[in-house]
C-alpha positions in Angstrom: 35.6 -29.8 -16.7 31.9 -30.7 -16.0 29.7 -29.2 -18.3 25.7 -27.8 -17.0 23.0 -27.8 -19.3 19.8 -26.1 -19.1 17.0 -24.0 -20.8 15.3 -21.1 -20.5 14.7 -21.0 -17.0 17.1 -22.9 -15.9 19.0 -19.8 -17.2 18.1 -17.9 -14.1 20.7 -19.5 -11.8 21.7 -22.7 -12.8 25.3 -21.4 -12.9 25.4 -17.7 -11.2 22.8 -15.0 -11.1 25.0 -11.3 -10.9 23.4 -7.8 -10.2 24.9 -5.7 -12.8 25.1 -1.8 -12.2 26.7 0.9 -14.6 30.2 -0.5 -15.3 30.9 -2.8 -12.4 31.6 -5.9 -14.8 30.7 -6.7 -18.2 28.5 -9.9 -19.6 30.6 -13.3 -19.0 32.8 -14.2 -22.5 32.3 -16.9 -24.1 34.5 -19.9 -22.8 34.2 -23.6 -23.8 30.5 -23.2 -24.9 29.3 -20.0 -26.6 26.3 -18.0 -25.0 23.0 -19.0 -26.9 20.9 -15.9 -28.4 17.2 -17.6 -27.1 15.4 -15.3 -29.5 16.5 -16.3 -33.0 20.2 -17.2 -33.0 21.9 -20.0 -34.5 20.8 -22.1 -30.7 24.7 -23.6 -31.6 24.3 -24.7 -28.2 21.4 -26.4 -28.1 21.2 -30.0 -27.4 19.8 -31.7 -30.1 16.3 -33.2 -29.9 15.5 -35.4 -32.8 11.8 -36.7 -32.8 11.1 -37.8 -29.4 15.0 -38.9 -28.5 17.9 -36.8 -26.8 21.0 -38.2 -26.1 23.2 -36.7 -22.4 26.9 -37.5 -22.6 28.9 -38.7 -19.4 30.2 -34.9 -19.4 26.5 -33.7 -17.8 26.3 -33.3 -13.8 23.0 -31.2 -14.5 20.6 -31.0 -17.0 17.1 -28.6 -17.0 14.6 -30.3 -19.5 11.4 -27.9 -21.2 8.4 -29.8 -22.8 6.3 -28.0 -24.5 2.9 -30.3 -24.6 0.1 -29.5 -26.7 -2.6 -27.8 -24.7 -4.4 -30.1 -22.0 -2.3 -32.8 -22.6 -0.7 -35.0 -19.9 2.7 -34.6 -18.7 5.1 -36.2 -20.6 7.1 -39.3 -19.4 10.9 -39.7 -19.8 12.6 -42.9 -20.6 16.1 -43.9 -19.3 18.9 -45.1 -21.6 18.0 -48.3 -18.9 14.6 -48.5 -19.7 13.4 -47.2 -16.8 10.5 -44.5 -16.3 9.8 -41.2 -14.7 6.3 -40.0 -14.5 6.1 -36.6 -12.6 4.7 -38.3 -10.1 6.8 -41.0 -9.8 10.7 -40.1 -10.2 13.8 -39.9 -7.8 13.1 -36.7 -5.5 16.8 -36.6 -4.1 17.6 -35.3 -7.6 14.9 -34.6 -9.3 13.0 -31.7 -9.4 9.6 -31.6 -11.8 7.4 -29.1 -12.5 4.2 -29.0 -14.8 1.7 -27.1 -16.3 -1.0 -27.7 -18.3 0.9 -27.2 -21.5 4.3 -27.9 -20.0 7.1 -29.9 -18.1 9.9 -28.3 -16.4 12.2 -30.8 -15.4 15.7 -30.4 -13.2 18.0 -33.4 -13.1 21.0 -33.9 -11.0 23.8 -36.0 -12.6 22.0 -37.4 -15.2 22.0 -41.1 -16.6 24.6 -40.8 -19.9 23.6 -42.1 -23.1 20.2 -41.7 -25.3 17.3 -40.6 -23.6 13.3 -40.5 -24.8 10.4 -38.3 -24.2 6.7 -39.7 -24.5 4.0 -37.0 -24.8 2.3 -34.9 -27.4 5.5 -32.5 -28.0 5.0 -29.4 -29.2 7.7 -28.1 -31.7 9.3 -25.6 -29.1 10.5 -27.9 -27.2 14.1 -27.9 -26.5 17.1 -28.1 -24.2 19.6 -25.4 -24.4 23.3 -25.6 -23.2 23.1 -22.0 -20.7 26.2 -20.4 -20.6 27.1 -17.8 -17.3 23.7 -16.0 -16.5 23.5 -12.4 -15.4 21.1 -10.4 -14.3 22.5 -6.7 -15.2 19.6 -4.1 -13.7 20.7 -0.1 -13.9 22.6 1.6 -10.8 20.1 3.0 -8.3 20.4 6.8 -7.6 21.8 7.6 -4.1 20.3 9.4 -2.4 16.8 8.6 -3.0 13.4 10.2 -1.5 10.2 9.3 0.3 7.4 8.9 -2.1 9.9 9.2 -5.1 8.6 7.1 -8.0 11.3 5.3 -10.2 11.4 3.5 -13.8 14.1 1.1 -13.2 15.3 -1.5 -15.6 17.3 -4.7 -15.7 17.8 -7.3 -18.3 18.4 -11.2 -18.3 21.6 -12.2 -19.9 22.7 -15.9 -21.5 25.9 -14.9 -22.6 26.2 -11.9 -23.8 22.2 -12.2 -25.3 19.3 -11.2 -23.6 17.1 -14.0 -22.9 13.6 -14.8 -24.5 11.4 -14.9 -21.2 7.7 -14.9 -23.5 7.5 -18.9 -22.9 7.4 -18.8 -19.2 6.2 -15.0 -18.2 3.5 -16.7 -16.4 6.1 -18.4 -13.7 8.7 -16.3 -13.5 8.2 -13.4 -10.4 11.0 -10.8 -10.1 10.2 -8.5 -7.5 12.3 -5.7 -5.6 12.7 -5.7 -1.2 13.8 -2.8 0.4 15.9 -4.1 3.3 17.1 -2.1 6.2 20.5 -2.5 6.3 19.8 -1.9 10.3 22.6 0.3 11.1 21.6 2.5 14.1 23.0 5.6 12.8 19.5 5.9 10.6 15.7 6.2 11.8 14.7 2.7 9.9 16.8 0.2 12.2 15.1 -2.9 12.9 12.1 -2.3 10.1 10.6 -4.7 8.6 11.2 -5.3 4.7 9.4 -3.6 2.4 8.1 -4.6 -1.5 8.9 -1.8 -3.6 8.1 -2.8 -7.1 7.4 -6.1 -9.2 9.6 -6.3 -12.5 7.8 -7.3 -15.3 8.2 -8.7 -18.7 4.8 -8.6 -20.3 4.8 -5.4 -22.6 2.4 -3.5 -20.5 3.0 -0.5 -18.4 6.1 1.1 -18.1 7.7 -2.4 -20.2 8.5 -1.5 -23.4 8.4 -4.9 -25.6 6.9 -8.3 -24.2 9.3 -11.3 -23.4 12.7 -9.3 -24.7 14.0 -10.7 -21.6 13.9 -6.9 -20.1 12.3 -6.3 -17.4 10.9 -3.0 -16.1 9.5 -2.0 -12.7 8.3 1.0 -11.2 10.3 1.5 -7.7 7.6 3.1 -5.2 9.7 4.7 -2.1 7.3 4.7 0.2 9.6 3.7 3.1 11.0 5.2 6.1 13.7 7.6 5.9 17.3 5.5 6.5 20.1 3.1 4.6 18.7 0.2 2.8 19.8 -2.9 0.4 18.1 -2.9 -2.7 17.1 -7.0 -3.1 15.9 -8.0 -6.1 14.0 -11.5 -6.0 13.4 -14.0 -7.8 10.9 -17.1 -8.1 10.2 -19.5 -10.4 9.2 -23.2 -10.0 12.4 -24.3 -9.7 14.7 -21.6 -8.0 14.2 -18.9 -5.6 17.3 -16.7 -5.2 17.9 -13.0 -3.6 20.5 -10.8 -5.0 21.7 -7.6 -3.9 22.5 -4.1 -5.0 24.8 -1.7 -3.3 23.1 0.1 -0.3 21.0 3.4 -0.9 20.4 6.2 1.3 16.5 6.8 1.4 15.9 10.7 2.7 12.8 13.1 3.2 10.9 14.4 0.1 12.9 17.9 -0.2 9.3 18.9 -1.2 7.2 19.3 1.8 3.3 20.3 2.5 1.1 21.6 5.0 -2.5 22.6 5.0 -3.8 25.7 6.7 -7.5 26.0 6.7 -9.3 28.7 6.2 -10.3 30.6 9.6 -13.8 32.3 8.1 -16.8 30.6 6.1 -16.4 32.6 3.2 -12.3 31.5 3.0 -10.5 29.8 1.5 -7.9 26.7 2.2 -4.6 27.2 1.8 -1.6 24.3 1.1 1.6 25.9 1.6 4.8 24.3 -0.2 8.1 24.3 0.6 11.6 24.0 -1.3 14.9 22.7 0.1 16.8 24.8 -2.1 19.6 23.3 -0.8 18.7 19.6 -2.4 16.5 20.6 -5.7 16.4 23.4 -7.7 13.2 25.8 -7.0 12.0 26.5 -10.2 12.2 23.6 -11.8 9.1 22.3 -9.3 6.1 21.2 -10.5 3.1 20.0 -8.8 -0.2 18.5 -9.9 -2.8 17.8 -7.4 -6.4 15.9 -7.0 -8.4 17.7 -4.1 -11.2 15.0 -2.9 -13.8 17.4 -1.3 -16.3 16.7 1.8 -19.0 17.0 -0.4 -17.6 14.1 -3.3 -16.5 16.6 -5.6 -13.2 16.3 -6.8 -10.4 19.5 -8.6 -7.4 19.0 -9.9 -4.8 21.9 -9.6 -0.9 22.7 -10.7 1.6 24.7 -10.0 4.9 25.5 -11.7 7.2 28.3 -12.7 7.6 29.3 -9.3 10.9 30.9 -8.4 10.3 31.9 -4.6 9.0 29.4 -2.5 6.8 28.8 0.5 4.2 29.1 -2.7 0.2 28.4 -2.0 -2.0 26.2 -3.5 -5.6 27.9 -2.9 -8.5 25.0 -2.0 -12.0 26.5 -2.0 -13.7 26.0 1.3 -17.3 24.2 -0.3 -17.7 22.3 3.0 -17.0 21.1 6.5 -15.2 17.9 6.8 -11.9 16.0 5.8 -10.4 17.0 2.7 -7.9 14.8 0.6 -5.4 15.2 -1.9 -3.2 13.3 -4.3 -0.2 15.1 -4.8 2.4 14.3 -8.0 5.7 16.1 -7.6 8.4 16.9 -10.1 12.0 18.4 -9.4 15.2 18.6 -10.5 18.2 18.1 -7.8 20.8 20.5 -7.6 22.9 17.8 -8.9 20.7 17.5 -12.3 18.8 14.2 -11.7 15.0 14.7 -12.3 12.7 13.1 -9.7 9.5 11.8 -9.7 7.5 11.2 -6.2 3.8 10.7 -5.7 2.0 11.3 -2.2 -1.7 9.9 -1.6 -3.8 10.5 0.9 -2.7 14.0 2.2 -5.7 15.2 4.1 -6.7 17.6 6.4 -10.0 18.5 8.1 -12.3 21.8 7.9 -13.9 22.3 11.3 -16.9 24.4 11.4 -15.7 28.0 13.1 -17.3 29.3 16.2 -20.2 32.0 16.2 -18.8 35.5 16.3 -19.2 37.2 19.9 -22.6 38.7 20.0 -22.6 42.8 19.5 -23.6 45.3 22.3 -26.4 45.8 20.9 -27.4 41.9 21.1 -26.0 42.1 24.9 -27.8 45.0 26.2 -31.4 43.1 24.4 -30.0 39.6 26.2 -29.6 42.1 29.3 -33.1 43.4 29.0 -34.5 40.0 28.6 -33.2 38.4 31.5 -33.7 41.9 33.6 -37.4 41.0 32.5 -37.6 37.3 33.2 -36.1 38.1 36.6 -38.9 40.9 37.3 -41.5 37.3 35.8 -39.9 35.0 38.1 -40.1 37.9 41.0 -43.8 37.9 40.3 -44.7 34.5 40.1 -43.1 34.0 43.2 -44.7 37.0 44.9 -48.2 36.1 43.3 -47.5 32.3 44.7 -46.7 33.8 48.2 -49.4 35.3 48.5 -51.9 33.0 47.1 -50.1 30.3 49.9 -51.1 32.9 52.7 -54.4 33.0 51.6 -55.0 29.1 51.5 -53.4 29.3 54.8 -55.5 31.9 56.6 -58.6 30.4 54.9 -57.7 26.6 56.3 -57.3 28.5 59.8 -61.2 29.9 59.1 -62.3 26.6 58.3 -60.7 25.4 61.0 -62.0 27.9 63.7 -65.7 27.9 62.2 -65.5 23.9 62.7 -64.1 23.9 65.7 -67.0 26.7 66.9 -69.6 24.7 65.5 -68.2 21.8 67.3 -68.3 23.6 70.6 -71.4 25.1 70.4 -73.2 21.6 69.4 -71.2 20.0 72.0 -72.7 22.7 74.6 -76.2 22.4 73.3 -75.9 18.7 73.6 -75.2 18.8 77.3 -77.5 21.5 78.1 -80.2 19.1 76.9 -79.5 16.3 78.4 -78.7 18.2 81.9 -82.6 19.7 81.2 -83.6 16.2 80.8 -82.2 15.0 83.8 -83.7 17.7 86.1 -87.3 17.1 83.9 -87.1 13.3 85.8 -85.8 14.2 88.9 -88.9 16.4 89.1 -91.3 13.9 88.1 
């Protein structure tokens, strides 16, 4: 039987990748070649490097090479047992895959040349090549049901053999992330939806990851999907590979913790978030609440609640201002069933509106009576004081008018009674 070889990341899925969960299967046993511990085993699998020179036996159909070059160095070069060279720029494509860094060379070969092989480059001492038994990727079973908004530590751990894997050489190209992917069967609300990241698994001793480059990796599973059945895919990239692998499907239902803001119907009162329990899904008094209230104003409160047995219960928000109001909401329960959850909501909001003026008393009306009883009686007067200053410009145009029109006549008559003297003074003459 053909034999593979490979190093640390060839370990990924240069044979088979599984997802393990609970006690579905157990690591691969050892067969022909004994799983290799990467961290600080006997490496009885390792194939020898001796200086500069490797030998591959006519027993290899694949073969992943790791250089480590001393920092800024150039990629190494490999010599054939032929003689001939491969530069990463310059080697067989069809089956060879290459892949460097600037302190590194990554190096795939399909159905490598037999016989002793040499390396040309400024080596560093980890360098190696590792014989990689079956790989698994064994992550924990995810709960079913999950909920909206839940927030979930999830971890899964790299297997050579039956040893985890030493990851701390390559963390920087390794990506392991987690797809929600609707299952799209129309009996749920999220057929058809697009796919959704949930979490990045990580390796690097920070956050929720316990010990950097053990070769466990931890994520934080954010739920903040649509309600329906989904395939948890993990996925993995590195230089070399990209590979999806799947864990059994997962029910993905409402938060059984539910909120909704009533806002306070007078200046002087207060908001009101009323919570409510599914009794029927988590137990009621074992919900806790801790909330970040982002007021109008940029003040911010925090608030809790817990120990409550009876639920709807109230969180009370003072009412400082006008405007939209947000809240950050971290929620903690325990389901009838016993399994503690964790969810986080952001960005619940809701907006104070300024209420309308009360009705005015009778008091105010009968004044608001009086005064427009008394601008009516103005507005009366004007007009009656505007009336009759009209008819007087009117009867004194008709005066002007007569008196002109009199003066007119009465010149007009003197005028002719001259000239009619006149003419009887020469008719005499």
């Amino acid at each position: 039987m053909k034999r593979s070889f490979g190093v640390l990341l060839a370990v990924f899925f240069s044979t088979s990748v599984a997802a393990y969960s609970g006690q579905q299967e157990q690591p691969p046993q050892n067969g022909d070649y004994a799983g290799v511990d990467l961290l600080n085993g006997p490496h009885d699998n390792q194939l020898p490097l001796k200086g500069q020179r490797f030998r591959i036996d006519n027993q290899v159909d694949k073969i992943t090479l790791s250089f480590f070059r001393q920092p800024k160095s150039k990629p190494v070069i490999l010599i054939l047992p032929d003689g001939t060279k491969w530069y990463d720029s310059k080697h067989p494509r069809e089956k060879v895959t290459w892949f460097t860094d600037e302190n590194f060379d990554l190096i795939q070969i399909e159905k490598p040349q037999p016989g002793p092989w040499q390396v040309i480059g400024q080596l560093d001492p980890r360098s190696r090549i590792v014989v990689v038994s079956d790989i698994v990727f064994k992550t924990e079973v995810l709960p079913n049901p999950m909920f909206q908004h839940e927030r979930l530590k999830v971890s899964g751990t790299l297997y050579n053999g039956d040893k985890p894997v030493d990851t701390s050489l390559f963390r920087q190209i390794v990506n392991l992330d987690v797809l929600f992917i609707s299952s799209n069967n129309p009996d749920y609300s999220n057929f058809g939806v697009k796919p959704t990241r949930v979490a990045q698994f990580l390796d690097n001793g920070k956050g929720y990851d316990e010990v950097y480059g053990d070769g466990h990796f931890t994520g934080l599973l954010e739920i903040d999907v649509e309600t329906g059945e989904y395939i948890p895919t993990f996925e993995l990239n590195t230089p070399l590979y990209e590979r999806n692998f799947e864990n059994p499907t997962t029910i993905v239902e409402p938060l059984p913790v539910t909120f909704t803001a009533k806002t306070a119907e007078k200046a002087e009162g207060e908001h009101k978030v009323e919570v409510s329990v599914n009794d029927q899904v988590v137990k009621p008094g074992s919900v806790a609440i801790n909330a970040r209230v982002m007021f109008p104003n940029g003040g911010e409160k925090t608030f809790s609640l817990a120990n409550v047995e009876n639920f709807p219960a109230t969180i009370e928000i003072p009412n400082l201002a006008y405007g939209r109001y947000v809240m950050d909401l971290d929620v903690f329960a325990t389901t009838v069933g016993g399994r503690e959850i964790t969810a986080k909501i952001t960005g619940f909001d809701f907006i104070a509106k300024e209420p309308p003026p009360p009705p005015p008393s009778a008091a105010e009306l009968a004044a608001e009576k009086r005064r427009q009883e008394q601008a009516r009686l103005e507005r009366e007067r004007i007009a009656r004081e505007k009336a009759e200053y009209e008819a007087m410009i009117n009867v004194i145009i008709i005066v002007v008018i007569n008196i002109v029109l009199i003066v007119a006549a009465a010149a007009g008559a003197m005028f002719w009674m001259k000239r009619k003297k006149r003419r009887a003074n020469a008719e005499k003459a």
